[in-house]
C-alpha positions as CSV (number, residue, x, y, z in Angstrom):
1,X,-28.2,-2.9,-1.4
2,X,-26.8,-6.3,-0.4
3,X,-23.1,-7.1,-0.4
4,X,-22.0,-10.7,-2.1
5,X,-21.1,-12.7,0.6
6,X,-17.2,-14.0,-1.8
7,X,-16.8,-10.0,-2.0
8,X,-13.8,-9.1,0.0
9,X,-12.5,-6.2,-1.6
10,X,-14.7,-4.1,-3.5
11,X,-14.2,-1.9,-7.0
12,X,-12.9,1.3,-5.1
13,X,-10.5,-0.8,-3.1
14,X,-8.8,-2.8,-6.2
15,X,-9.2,0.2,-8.2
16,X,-7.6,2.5,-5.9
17,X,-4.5,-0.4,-5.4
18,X,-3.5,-0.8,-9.1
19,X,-3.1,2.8,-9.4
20,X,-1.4,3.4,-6.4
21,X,1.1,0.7,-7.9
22,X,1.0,2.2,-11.0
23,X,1.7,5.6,-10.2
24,X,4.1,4.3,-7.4
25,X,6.0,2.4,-10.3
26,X,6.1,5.3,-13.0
27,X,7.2,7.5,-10.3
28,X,10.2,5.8,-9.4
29,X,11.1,5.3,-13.0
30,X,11.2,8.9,-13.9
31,X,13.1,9.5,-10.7
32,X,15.5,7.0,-11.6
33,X,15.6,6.3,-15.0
34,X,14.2,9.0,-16.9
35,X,15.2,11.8,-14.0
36,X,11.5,13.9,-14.6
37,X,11.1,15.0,-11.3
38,X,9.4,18.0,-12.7
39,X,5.6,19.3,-13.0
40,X,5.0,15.7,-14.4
41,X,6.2,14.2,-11.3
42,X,5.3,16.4,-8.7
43,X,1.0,16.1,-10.5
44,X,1.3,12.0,-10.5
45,X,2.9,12.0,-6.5
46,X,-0.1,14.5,-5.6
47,X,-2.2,12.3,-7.4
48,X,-1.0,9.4,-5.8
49,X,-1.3,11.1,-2.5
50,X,-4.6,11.8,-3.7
51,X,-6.0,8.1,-4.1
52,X,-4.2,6.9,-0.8
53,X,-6.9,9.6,1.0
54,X,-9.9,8.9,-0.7
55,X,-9.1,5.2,0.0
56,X,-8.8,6.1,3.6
57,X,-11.5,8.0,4.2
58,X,-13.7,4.9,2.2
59,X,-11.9,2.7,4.5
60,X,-13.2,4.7,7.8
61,X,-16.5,4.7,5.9
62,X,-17.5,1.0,4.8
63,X,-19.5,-2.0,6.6
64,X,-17.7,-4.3,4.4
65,X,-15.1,-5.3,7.6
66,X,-11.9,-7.0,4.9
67,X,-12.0,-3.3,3.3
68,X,-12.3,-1.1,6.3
69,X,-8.8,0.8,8.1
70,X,-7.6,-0.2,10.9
71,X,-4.8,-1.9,12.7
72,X,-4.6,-5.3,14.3
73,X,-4.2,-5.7,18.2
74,X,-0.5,-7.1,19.9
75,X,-2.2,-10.0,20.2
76,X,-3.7,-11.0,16.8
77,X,-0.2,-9.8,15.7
78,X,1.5,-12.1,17.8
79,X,-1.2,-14.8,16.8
80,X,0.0,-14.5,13.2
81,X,3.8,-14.0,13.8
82,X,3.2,-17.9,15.7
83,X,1.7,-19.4,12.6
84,X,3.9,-18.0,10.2
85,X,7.0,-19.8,12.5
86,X,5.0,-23.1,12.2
87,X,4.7,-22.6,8.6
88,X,0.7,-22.8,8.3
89,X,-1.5,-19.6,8.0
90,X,-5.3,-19.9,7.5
91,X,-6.9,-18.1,5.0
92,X,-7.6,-14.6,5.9
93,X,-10.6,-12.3,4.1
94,X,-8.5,-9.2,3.5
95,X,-5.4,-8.1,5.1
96,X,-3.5,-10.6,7.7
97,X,-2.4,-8.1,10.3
98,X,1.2,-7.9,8.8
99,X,-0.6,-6.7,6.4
100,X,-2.3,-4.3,8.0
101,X,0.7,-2.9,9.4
102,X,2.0,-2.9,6.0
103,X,0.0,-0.9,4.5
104,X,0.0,1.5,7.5
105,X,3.5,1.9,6.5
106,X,3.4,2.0,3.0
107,X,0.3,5.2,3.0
108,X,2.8,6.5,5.6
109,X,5.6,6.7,3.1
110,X,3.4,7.8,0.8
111,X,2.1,11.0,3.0
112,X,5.9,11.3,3.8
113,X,7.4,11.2,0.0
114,X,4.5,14.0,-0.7
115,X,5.3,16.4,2.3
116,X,9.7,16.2,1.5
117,X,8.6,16.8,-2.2
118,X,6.6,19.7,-1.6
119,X,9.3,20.9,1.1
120,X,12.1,20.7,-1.6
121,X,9.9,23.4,-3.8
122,X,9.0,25.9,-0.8
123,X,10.9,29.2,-0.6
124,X,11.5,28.5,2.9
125,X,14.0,25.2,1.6
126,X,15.1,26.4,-1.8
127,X,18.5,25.3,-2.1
128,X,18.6,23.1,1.2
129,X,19.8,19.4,0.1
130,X,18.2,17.4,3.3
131,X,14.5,18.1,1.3
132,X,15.5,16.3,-1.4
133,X,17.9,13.8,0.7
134,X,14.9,12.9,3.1
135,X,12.7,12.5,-0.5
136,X,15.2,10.2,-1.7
137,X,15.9,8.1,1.2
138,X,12.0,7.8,2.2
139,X,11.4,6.4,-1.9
140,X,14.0,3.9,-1.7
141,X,12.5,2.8,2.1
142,X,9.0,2.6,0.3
143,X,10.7,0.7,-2.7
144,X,11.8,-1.9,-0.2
145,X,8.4,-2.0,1.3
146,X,7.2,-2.6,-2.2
147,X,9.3,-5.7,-2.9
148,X,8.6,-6.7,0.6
149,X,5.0,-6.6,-0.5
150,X,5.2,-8.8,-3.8
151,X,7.5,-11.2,-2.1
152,X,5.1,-11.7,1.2
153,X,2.0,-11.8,-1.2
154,X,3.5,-14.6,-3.2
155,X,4.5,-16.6,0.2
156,X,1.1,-16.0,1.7
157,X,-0.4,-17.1,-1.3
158,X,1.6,-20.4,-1.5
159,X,1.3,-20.9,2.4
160,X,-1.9,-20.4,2.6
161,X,-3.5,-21.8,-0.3
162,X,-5.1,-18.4,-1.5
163,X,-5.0,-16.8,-4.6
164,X,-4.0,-13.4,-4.1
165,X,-3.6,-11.4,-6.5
166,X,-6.7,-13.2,-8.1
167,X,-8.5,-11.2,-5.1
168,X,-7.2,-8.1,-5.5
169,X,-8.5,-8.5,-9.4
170,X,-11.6,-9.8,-9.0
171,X,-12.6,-8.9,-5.0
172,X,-14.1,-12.3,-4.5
173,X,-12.6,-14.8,-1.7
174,X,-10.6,-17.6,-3.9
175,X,-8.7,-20.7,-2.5
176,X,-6.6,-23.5,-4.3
């Protein structure tokens, strides 16, 4: 089977994003607003948790190189913090490597909002606050890496002449 040669993300990858953000979304709202942080909650974080592994495990899996996991080097890190100071980035097929990192991160927080929640409901923590204090703390920390997110994708967009988000809809490489 022969991969397009525009494809850089493909359907499990933009599939697996959107509801990631979705989920991510409607589980801060009920935290938040709505204060469910009941059976509802807890099945949508595990589900969430849930997407973030079977997009890993695709990621250690696939021969399409934009959509496969792993981390950038020091050096092409250091390579893209220079052009960012001069204000010019070239396109990139995929993730830039603060990117990369990014998402490293944001999965981390992820894993780490699913372990405190699961902590706060064991026997072993019942009653303890620092469960639910770590939980709380580590969603506002990935809520910040969210906003980070939309607010980097928007300036990498502009910067560097790439449609984003049209990507992440469609999977094909798109320029301005």
């Amino acid at each position: 089977m022969s991969v397009r040669a525009d494809l850089i993300w493909p359907w499990w990858v933009r599939l697996s994003h959107w509801l990631v953000a979705a989920g991510v979304i409607a589980l801060w709202l009920m935290s938040y607003f709505w204060y469910e942080t009941d059976t509802l909650h807890r099945t949508l974080g595990y589900g969430v948790l849930a997407i973030v592994i079977a997009r890993l495990l695709l990621g250690l899996r696939t021969r399409l190189s934009s959509a496969r996991i792993s981390l950038p080097s020091g050096r092409a890190l250091c390579l893209h913090w220079a052009e960012i100071k001069q204000g010019k980035l070239s396109p990139q097929r995929g993730h830039n490597p603060a990117g990369q990192w990014a998402v490293a991160v944001i999965w981390t927080l992820i894993a780490a909002l699913a372990l405190s929640g699961w902590l706060s409901r064991t026997d072993a923590f019942w009653g303890e606050d620092w469960p639910v204090d770590w939980h709380a703390a580590l969603s506002w920390m990935l809520l910040g890496m969210v906003v980070l997110h939309v607010i980097a994708v928007a300036v990498v967009s502009h910067v560097s002449r790439q449609r984003l988000v049209r990507q992440m809809w469609h999977g094909r490489f798109d320029q301005q």
